[in-house]
C-alpha positions in Angstrom: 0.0 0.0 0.0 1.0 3.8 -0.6 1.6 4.0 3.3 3.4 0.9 3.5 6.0 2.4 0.5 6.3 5.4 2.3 6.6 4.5 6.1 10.1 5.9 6.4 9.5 8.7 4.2 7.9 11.9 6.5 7.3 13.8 3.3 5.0 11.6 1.7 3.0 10.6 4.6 -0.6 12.1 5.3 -1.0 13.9 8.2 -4.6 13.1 8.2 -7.1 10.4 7.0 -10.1 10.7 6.5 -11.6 6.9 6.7 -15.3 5.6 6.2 -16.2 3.1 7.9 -18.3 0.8 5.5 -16.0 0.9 2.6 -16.1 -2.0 0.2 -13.5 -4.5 0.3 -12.0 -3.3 3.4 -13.8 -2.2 6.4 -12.3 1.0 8.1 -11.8 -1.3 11.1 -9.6 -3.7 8.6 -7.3 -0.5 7.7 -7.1 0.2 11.5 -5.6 -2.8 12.1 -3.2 -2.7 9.1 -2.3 1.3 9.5 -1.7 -0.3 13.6 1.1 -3.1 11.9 3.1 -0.2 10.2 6.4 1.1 11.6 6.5 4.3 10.7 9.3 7.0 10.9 9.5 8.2 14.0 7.6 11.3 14.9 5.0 10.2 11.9 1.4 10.6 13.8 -1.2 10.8 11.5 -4.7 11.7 12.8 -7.9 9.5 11.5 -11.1 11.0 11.4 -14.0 8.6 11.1 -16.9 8.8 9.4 -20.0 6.7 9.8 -24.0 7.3 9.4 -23.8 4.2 12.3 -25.0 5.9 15.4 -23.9 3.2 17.6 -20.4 3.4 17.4 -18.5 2.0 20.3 -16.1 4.7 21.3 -14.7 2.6 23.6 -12.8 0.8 20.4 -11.1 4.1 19.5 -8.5 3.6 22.7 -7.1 0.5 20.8 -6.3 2.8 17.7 -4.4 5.4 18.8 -3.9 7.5 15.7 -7.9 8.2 16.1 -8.2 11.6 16.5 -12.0 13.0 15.3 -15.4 11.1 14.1 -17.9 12.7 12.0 -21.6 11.7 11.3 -22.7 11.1 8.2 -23.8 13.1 6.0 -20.8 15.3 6.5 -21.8 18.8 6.6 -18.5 20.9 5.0 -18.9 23.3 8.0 -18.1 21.0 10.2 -15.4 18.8 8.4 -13.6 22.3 7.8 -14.3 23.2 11.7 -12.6 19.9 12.8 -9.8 20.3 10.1 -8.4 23.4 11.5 -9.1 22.2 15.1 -6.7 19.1 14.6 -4.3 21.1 12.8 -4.2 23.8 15.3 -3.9 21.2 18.1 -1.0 19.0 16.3 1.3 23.1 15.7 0.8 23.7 18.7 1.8 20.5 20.7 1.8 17.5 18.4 -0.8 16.3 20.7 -4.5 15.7 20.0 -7.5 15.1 21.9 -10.6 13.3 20.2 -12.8 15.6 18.3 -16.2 14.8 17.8 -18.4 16.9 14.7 
């Protein structure tokens, strides 16, 4: 995969993926699991923001993916996607750290 090519390569590397859910082929929990297998370059954090029409989402699953950062409801309203864009980039300049954000 395109991540898996680039691991060591900072440049190249997202600093934020946006990942449905119910995707065909690959479940967004599947590509958890795999993104969780990659070694990265160190310092590489990306943030994942999910997005789901499910309203029974079991947060409690987001503390085994640690590069979960934000979760959006389906269907995305560009306000908000743009509001929790700037709010995870704001958060990652100013400490590299990021709390979940929830649109």
């Amino acid at each position: 995969s395109f991540l898996e090519i680039n691991a060591n390569n900072f440049l190249e590397l997202p600093w934020l993926i946006l990942l449905d859910i119910t995707m065909p082929g690959m479940s967004g929990w599947q590509f958890l699991k795999e993104l969780n297998k990659i070694k990265f370059v160190n310092g590489y954090k990306p943030a994942v923001c999910i997005i789901s029409a499910s309203e029974t989402i079991d947060f409690q699953i987001f503390k085994n993916y640690p590069f979960i950062k934000g979760y959006l409801m389906k269907p995305v309203i560009p306000g908000k996607l743009v509001a929790m864009v700037d709010q995870l980039k704001v958060s990652i300049e100013a400490n590299n750290s990021v709390g979940s954000i929830i649109c």
